[in-house]
ZADO-1210 file (C-alpha; in nm, 4 decimals, padded with zeros to 6 digits):
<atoms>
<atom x="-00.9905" y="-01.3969" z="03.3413" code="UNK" pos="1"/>
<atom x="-01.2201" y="-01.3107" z="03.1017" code="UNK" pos="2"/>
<atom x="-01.1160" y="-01.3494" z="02.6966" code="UNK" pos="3"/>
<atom x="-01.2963" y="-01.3085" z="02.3978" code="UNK" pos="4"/>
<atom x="-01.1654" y="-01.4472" z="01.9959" code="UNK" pos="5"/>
<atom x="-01.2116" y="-01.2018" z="01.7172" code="UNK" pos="6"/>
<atom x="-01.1484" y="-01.4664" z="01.4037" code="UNK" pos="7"/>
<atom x="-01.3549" y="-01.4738" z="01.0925" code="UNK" pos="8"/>
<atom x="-01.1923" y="-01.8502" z="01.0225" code="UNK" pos="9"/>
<atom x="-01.4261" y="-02.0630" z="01.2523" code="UNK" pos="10"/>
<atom x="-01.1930" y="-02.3784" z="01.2510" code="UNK" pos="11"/>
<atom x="-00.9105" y="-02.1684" z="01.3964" code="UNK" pos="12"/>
<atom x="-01.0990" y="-01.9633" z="01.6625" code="UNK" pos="13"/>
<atom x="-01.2211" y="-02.3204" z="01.8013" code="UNK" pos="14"/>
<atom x="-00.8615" y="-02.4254" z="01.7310" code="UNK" pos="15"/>
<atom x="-00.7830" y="-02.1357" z="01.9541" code="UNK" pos="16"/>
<atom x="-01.0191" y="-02.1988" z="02.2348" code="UNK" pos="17"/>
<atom x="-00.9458" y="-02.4999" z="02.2951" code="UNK" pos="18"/>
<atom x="-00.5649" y="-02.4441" z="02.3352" code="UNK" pos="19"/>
<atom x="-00.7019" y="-02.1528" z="02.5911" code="UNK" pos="20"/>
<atom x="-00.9417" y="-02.4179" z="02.7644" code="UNK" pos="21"/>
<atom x="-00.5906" y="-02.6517" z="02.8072" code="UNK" pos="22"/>
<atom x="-00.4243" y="-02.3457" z="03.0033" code="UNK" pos="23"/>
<atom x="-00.7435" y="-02.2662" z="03.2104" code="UNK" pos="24"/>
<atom x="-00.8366" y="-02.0092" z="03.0205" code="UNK" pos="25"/>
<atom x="-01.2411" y="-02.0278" z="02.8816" code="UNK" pos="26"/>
<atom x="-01.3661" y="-01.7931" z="02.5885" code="UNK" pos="27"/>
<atom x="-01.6782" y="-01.5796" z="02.6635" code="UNK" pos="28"/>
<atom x="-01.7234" y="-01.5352" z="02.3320" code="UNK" pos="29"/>
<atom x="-01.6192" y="-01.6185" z="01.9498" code="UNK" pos="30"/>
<atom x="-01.6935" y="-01.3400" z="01.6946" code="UNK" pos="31"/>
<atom x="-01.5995" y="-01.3755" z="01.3456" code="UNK" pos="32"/>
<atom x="-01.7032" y="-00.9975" z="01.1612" code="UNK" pos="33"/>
<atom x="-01.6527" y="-00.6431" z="01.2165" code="UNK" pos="34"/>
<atom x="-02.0045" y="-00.6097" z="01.2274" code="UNK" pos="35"/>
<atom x="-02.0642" y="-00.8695" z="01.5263" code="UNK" pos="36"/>
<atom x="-01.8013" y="-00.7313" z="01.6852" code="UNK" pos="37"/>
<atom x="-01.8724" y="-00.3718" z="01.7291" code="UNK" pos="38"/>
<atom x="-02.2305" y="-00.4784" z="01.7980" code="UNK" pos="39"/>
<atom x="-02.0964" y="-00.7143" z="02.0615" code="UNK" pos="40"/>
<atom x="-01.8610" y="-00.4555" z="02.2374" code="UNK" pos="41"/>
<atom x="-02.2200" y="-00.2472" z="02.2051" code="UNK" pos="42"/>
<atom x="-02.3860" y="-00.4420" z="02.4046" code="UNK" pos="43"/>
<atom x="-02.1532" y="-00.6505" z="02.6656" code="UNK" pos="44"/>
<atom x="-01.8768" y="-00.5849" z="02.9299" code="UNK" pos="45"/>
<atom x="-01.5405" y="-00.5703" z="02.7690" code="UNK" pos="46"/>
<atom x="-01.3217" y="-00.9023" z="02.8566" code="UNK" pos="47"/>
<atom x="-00.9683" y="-00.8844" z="03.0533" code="UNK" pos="48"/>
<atom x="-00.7871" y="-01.0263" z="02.7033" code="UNK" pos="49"/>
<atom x="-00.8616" y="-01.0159" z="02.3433" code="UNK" pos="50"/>
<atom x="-00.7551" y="-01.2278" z="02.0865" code="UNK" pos="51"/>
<atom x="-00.8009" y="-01.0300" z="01.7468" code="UNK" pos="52"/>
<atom x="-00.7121" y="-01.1253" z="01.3936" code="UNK" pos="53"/>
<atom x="-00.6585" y="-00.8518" z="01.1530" code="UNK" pos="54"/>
<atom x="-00.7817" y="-00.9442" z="00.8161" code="UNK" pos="55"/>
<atom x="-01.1811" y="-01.0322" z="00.8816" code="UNK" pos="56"/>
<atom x="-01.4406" y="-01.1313" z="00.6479" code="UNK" pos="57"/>
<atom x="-01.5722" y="-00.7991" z="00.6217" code="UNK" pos="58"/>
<atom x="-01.3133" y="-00.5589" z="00.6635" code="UNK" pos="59"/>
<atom x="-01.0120" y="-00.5458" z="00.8604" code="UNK" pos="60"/>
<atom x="-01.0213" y="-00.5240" z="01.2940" code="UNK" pos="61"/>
<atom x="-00.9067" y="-00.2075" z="01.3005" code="UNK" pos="62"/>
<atom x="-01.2192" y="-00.0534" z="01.1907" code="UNK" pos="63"/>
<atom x="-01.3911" y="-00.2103" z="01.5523" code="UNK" pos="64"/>
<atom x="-01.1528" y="00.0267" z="01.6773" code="UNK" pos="65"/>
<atom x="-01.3243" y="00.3344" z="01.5117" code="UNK" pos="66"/>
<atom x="-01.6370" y="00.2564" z="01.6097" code="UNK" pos="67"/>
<atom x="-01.5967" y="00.1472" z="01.9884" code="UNK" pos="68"/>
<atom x="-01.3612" y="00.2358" z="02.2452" code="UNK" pos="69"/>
<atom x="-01.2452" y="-00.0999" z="02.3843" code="UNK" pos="70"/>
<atom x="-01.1121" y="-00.1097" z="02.7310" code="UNK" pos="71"/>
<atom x="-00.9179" y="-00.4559" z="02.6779" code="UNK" pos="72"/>
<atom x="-00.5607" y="-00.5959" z="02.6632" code="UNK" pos="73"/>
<atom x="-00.4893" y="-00.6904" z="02.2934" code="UNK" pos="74"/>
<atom x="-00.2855" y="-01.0038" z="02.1404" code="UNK" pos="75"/>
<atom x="-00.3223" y="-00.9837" z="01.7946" code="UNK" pos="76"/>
<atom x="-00.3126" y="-01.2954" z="01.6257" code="UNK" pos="77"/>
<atom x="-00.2113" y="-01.2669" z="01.2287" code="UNK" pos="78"/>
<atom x="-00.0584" y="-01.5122" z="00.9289" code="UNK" pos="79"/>
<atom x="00.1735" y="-01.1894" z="00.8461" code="UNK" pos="80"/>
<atom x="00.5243" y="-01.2739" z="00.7706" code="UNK" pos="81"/>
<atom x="00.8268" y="-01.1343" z="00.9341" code="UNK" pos="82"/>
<atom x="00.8739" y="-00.8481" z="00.7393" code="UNK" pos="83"/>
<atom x="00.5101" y="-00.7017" z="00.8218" code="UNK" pos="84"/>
<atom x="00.5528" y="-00.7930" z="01.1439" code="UNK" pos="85"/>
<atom x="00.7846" y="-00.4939" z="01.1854" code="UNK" pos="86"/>
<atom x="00.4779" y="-00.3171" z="01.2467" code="UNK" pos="87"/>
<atom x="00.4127" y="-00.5165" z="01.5747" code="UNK" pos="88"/>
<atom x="00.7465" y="-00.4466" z="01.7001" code="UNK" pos="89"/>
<atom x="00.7629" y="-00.0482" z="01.6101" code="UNK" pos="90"/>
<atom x="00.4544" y="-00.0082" z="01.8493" code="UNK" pos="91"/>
<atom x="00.5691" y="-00.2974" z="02.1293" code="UNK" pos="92"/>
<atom x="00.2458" y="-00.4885" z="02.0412" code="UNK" pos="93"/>
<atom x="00.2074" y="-00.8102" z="02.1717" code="UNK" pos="94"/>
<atom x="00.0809" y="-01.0950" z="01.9206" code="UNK" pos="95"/>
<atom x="00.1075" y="-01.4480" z="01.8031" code="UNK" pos="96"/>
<atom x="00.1920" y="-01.5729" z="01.4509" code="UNK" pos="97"/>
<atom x="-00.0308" y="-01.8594" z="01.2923" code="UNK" pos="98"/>
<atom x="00.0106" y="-02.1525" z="01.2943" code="UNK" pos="99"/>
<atom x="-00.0384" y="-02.0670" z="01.7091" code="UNK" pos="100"/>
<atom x="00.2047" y="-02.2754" z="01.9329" code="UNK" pos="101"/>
<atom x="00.0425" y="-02.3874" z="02.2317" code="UNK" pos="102"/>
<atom x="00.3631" y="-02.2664" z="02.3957" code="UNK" pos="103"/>
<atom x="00.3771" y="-01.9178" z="02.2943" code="UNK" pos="104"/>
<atom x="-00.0062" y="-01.9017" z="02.3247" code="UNK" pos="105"/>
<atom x="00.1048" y="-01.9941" z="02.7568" code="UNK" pos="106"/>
<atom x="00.3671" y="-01.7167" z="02.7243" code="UNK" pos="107"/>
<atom x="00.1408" y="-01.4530" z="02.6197" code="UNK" pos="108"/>
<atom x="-00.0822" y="-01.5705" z="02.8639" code="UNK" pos="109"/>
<atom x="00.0979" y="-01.5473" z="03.1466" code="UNK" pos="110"/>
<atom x="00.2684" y="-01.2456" z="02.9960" code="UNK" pos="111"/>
<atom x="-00.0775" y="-01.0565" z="03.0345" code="UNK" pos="112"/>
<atom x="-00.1274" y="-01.2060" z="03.4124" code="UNK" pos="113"/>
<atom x="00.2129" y="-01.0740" z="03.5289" code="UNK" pos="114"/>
<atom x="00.1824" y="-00.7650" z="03.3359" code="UNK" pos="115"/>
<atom x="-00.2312" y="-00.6702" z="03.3592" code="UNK" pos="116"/>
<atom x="-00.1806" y="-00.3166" z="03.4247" code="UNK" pos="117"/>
<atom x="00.0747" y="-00.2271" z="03.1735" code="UNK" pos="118"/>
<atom x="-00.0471" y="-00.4742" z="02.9267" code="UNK" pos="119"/>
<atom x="-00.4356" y="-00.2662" z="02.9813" code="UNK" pos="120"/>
<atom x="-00.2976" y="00.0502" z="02.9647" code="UNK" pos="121"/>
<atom x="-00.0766" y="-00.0030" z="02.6696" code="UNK" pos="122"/>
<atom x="-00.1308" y="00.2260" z="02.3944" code="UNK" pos="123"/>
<atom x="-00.0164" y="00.1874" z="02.0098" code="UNK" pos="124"/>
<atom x="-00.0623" y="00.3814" z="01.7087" code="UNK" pos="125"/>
<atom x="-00.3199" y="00.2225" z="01.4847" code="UNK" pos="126"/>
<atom x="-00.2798" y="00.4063" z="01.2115" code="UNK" pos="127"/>
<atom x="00.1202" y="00.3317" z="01.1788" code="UNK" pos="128"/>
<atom x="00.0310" y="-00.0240" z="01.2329" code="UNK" pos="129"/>
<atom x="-00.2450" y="-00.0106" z="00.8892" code="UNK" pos="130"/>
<atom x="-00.0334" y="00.1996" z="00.6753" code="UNK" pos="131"/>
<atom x="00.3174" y="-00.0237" z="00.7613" code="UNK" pos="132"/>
<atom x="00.0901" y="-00.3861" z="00.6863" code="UNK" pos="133"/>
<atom x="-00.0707" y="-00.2282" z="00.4043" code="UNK" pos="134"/>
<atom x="00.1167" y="00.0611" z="00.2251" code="UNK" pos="135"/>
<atom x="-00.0480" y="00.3103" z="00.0380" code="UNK" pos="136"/>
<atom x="-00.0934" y="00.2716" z="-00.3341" code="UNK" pos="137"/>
<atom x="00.2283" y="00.5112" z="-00.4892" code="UNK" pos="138"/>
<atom x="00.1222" y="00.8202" z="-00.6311" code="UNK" pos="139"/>
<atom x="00.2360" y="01.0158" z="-00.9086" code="UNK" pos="140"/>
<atom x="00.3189" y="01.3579" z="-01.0384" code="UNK" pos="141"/>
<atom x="-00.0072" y="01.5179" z="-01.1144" code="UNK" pos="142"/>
<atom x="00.1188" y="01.8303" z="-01.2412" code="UNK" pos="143"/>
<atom x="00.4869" y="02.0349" z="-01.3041" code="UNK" pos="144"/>
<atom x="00.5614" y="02.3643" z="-01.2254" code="UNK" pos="145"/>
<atom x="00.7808" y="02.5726" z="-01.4901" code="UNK" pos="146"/>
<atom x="00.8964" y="02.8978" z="-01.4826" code="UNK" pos="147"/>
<atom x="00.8121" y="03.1434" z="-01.7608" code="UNK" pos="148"/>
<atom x="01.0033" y="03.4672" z="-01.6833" code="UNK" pos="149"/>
<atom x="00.9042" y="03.6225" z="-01.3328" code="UNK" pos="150"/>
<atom x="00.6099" y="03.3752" z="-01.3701" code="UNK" pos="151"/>
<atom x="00.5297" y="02.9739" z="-01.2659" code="UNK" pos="152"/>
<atom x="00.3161" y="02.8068" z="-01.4907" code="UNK" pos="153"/>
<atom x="00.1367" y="02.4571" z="-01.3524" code="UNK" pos="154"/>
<atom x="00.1205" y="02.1877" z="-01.6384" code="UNK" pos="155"/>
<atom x="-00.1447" y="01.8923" z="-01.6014" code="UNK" pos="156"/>
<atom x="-00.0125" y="01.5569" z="-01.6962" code="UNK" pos="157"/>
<atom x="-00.3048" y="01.5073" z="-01.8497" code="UNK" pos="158"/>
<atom x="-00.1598" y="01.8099" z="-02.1127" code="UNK" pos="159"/>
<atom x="00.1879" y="01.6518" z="-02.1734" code="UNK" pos="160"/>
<atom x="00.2731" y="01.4709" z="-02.4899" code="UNK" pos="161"/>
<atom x="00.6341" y="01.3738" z="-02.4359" code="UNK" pos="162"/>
<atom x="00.9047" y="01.4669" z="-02.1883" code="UNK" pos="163"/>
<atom x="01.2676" y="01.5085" z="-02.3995" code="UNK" pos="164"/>
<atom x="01.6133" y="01.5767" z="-02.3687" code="UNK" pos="165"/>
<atom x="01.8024" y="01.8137" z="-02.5309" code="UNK" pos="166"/>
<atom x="02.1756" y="01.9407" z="-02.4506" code="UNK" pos="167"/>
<atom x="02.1677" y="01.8222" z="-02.1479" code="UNK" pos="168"/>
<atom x="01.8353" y="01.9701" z="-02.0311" code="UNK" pos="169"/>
<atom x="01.4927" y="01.8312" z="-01.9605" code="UNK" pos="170"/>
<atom x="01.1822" y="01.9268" z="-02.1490" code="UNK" pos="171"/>
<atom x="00.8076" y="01.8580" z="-02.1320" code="UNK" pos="172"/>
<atom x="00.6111" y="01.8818" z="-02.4547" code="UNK" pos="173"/>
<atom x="00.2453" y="01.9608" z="-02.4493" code="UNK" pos="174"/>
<atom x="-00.0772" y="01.8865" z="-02.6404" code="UNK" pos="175"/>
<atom x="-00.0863" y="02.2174" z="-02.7629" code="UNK" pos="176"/>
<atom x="00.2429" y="02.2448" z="-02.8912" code="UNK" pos="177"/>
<atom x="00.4431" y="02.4136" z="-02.6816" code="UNK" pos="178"/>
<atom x="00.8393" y="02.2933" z="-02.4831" code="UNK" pos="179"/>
<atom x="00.9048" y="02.3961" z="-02.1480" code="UNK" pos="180"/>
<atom x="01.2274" y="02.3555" z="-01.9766" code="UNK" pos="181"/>
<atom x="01.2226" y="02.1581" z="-01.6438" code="UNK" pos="182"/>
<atom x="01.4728" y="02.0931" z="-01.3644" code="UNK" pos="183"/>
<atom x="01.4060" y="01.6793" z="-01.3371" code="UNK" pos="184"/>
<atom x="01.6193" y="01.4867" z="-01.5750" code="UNK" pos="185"/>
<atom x="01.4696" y="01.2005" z="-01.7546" code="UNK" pos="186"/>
<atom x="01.6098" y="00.9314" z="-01.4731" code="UNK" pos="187"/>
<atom x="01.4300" y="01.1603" z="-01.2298" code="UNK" pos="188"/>
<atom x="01.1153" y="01.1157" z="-01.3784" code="UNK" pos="189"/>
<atom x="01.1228" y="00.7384" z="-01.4136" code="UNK" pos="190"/>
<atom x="00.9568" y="00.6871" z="-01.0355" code="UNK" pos="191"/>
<atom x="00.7625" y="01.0423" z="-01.0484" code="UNK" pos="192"/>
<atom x="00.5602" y="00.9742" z="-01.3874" code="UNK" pos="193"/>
<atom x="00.2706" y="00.6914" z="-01.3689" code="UNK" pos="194"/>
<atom x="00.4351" y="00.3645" z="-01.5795" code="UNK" pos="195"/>
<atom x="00.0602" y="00.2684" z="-01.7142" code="UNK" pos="196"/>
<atom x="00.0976" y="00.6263" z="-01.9155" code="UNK" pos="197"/>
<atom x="00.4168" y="00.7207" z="-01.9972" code="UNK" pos="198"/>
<atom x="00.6563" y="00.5129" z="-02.0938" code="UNK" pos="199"/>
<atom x="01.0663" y="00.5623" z="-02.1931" code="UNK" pos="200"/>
<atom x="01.1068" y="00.4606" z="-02.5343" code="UNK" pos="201"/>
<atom x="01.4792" y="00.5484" z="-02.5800" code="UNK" pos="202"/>
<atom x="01.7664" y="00.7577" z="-02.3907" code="UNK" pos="203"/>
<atom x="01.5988" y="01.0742" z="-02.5203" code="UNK" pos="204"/>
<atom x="01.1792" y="01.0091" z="-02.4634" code="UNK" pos="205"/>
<atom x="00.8980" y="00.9300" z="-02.2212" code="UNK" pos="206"/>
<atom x="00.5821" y="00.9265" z="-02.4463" code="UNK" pos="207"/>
<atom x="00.2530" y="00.9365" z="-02.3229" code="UNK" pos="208"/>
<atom x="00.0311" y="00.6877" z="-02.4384" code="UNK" pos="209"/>
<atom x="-00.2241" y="00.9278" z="-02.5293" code="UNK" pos="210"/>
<atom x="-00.0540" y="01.1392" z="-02.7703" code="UNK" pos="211"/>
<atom x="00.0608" y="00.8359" z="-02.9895" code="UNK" pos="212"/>
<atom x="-00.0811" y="00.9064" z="-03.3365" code="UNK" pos="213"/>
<atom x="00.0813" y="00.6633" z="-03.5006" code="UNK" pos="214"/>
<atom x="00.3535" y="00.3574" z="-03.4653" code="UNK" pos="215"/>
<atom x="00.6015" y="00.2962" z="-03.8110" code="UNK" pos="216"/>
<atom x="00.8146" y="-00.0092" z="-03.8720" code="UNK" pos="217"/>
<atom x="01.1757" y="00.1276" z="-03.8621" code="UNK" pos="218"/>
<atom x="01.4967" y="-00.0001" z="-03.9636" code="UNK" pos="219"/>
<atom x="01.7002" y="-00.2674" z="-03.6921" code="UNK" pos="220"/>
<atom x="01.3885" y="-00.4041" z="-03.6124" code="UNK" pos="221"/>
<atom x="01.2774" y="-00.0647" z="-03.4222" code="UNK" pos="222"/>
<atom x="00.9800" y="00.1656" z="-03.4020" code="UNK" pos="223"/>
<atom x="00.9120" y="00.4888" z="-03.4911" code="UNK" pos="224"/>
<atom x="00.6388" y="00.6652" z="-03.2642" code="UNK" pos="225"/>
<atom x="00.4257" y="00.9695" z="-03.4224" code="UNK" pos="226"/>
<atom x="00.2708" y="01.2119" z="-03.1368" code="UNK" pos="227"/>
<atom x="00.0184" y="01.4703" z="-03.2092" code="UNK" pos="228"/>
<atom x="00.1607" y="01.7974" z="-03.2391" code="UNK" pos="229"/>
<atom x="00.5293" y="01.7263" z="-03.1873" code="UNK" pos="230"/>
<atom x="00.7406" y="01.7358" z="-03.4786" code="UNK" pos="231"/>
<atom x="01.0700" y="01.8606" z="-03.3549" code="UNK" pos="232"/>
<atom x="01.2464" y="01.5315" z="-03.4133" code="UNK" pos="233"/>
<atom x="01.1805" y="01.1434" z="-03.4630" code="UNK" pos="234"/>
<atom x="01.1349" y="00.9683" z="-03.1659" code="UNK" pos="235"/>
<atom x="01.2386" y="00.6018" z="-03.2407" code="UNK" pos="236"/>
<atom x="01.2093" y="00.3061" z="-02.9786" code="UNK" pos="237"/>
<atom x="01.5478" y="00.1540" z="-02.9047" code="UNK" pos="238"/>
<atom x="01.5953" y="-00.1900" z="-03.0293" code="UNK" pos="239"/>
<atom x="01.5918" y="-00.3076" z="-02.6648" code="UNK" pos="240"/>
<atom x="01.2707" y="-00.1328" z="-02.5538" code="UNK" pos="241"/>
<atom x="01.0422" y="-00.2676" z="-02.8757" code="UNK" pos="242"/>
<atom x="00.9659" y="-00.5801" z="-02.6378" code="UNK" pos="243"/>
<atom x="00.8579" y="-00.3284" z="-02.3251" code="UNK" pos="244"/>
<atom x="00.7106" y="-00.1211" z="-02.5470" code="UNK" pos="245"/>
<atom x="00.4610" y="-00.3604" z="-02.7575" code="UNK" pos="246"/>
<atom x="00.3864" y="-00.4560" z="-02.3843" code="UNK" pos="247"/>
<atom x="00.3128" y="-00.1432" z="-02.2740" code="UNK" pos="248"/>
<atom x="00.0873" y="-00.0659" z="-02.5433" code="UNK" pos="249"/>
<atom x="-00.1305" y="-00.3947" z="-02.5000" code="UNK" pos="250"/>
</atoms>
C-alpha cells in the first residue's frame, strides 16, 4: 500500500510516519506546501492513501484539490475541535484528530484495507467542508428599498444619517435631508446594519458614525449627538450606552 503525508509541521509528519512504519505501512513521500504538493501529484503516480492536513504553510489543502485531480483515498488529519468537525461528519469523511493515537491511526488503516473500493470512490463536497470550518465573513445591508408612491427608491448606506422611530414606525434619515418610512423596526436592524458604522445610541436611534457633527455633554451624565442635516429632534445617548458609545467612537 502506497501512502503519502501532506503536513506543513515536519516534526508531526515524521511523528506520523513512523507510527505508519509500526503498522507496516511506509510513506513514499512527505510534502509540507500546497505548492510541493500539486507539483508532486504533477509529476508522480498517485498513492493508495493520503494523509492530508488542512491548514498548510501556504494556503489551505483544499486548493491541491483545484489544481489536480487526485485519484486517492483521503484521511484528513486536522487539530479542529469537535464543533468543526461537524463538517467531517456531514460529508462521511474519514479523518484523525491531533494529537494522532496510534490506535485510531490502525483503525483507519485497516478501515481503508477492508473498505479500498468505497473508501477510493468516495466523494465529498469540498466546498461545504471550507465554508462549515471557515464561515464566511457576515455581510451587511448595502442598500434599502422604500416605496415612494407607485415607485421603489434604493438608498445607499453610504447616504443614511440615522435610522429613527417614530409612532411606532421605522425611518431612515439621509445626508441630504430627507425621512423615508421603512418596514424593519429598529431591533430588526441591529444584525442587518454593519456595528463598526452605525451604532444604537438610545431606544429611538442608530447613528452613523459619519454623520456625527458634533458630541455635547448632557445632563445624567449623557450625550447629546449632532448629525449633519437632521434636526427633527435631539438624539441623546442613554445613560447606559455612553460606555458603548465612547467605545464605539475610538
Amino acid at each position: 500500500m502506497k501512502v503519502v503525508i501532506i503536513e506543513d509541521e515536519k516534526p508531526a509528519a515524521r511523528r506520523l510516519s513512523r507510527m505508519l512504519n509500526e503498522i507496516g505501512v511506509e510513506p513514499i513521500a512527505m510534502l509540507h506546501s500546497v505548492k510541493e504538493a500539486i507539483n508532486w501529484f504533477e509529476n508522480n503516480k498517485h498513492p493508495d492513501l493520503l494523509f492530508l492536513d488542512i491548514q498548510l504553510s501556504d494556503g489551505l489543502s483544499f486548493e491541491i484539490f483545484e489544481e489536480v485531480t487526485i485519484n486517492s483515498a483521503i484521511i484528513f488529519t486536522t487539530a479542529y475541535d469537535e464543533y468543526a468537525l461537524k463538517a467531517f461528519k456531514l460529508n462521511s469523511v474519514d479523518y484523525l484528530l491531533k494529537p494522532i493515537d496510534s490506535d485510531e491511526l490502525e483503525n483507519a488503516v485497516n478501515q481503508y484495507k477492508n473498505l479500498h473500493s468505497e473508501m477510493l470512490h468516495k466523494s465529498f463536497n469540498l466546498e461545504q467542508i471550507r465554508s462549515l470550518i471557515y464561515p464566511s465573513q457576515k455581510t451587511y445591508k448595502k442598500r434599502f428599498s422604500v416605496k415612494i408612491g407607485q415607485h421603489l427608491k434604493m438608498i445607499s448606506i453610504e447616504t443614511i444619517a440615522c435610522f429613527y422611530s417614530e409612532n411606532k414606525a421605522t425611518y431612515i434619515h439621509t445626508t441630504t435631508n430627507r425621512s423615508y418610512l421603512i418596514e424593519d423596526t429598529l431591533e430588526q436592524l441591529e444584525d442587518k446594519l454593519q456595528p463598526e458604522v452605525f451604532f444604537r445610541v438610545s431606544r429611538k436611534y442608530f447613528v452613523n458614525i459619519n454623520a456625527i457633527k458634533d458630541i455635547i455633554s448632557y445632563t445624567n451624565s449623557r450625550l447629546k449627538i449632532v448629525l449633519n442635516n437632521f434636526n427633527d429632534s435631539e438624539i441623546i445617548v442613554s445613560r447606559e450606552r455612553v460606555k458603548d458609545f465612547k467605545n464605539w467612537i475610538n
